[in-house]
C-alpha positions as CSV (number, residue, x, y, z in Angstrom):
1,X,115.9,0.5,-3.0
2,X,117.7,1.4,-0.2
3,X,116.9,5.2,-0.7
4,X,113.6,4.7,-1.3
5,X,114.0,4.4,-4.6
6,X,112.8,1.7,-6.6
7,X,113.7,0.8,-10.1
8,X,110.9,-1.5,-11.9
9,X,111.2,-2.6,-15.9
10,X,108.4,-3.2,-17.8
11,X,108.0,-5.4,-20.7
12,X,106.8,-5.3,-24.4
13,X,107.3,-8.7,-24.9
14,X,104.3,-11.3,-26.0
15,X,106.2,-14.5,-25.0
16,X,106.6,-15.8,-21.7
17,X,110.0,-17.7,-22.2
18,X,111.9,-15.3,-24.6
19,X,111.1,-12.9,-22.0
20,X,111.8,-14.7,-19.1
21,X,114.9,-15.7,-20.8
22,X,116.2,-12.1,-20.8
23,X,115.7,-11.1,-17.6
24,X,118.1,-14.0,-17.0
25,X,120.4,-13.7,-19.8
26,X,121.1,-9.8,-18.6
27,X,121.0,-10.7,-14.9
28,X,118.4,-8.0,-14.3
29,X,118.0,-7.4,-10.3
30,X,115.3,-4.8,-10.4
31,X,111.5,-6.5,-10.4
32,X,110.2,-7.4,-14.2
33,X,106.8,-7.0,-15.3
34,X,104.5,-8.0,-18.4
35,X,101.3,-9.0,-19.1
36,X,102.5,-10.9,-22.3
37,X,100.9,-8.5,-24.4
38,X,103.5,-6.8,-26.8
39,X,102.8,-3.4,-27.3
40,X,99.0,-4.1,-26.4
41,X,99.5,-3.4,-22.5
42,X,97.8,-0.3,-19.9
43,X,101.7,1.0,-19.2
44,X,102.6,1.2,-22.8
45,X,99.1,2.7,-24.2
46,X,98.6,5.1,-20.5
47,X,102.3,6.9,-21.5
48,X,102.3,6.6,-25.2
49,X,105.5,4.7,-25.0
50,X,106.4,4.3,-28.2
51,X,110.1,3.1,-28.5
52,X,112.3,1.4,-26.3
53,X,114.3,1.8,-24.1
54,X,111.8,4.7,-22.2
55,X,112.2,5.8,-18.8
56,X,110.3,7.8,-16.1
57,X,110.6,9.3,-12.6
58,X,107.2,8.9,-10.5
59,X,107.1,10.9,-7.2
60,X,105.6,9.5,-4.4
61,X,102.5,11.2,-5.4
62,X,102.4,9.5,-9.0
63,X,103.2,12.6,-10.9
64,X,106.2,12.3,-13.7
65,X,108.5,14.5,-12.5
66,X,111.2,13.2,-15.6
67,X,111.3,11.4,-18.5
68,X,113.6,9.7,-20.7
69,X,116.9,11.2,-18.3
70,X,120.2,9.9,-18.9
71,X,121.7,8.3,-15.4
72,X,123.7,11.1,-14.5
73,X,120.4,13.1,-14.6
74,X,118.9,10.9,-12.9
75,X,121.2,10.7,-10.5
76,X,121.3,14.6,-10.3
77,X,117.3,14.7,-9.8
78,X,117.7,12.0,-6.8
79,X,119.7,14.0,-5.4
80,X,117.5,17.1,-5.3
81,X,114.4,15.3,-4.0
């Protein structure tokens, strides 16, 4: 967040205090989001997510510019934007 880059999970999870819960349990500091829908929800069915854990790099523009990267890829591809 303080390079202009945002990390933000998003949540399979159908119910509201087992996920709530985690986010507490694991001390997540990045926003949380979930419609309470399980696998049922726009961000799972829009990327075909299939599995967890699943992660993406969005430009600024909204096109993926990497998916499922390891952190020092990640990392590597911060560094070259």
């Amino acid at each position: 967040k303080d390079k202009d880059f945002v990390i933000v999970g998003v949540s399979v999870d159908s119910e509201r205090e087992a996920w709530l819960g985690a986010i507490q349990l694991d001390r997540l500091p990045r926003p949380q989001l979930s419609p309470l829908n399980g696998w049922k929800n726009n961000v799972a069915e829009t990327f075909a997510i299939k599995a967890i854990p699943h992660n993406f790099l969005i430009g600024y523009d909204g096109n993926i510019l990497a998916e499922n990267v390891t952190l020092g890829e990640m990392e590597a591809l911060l560094k070259g934007l």
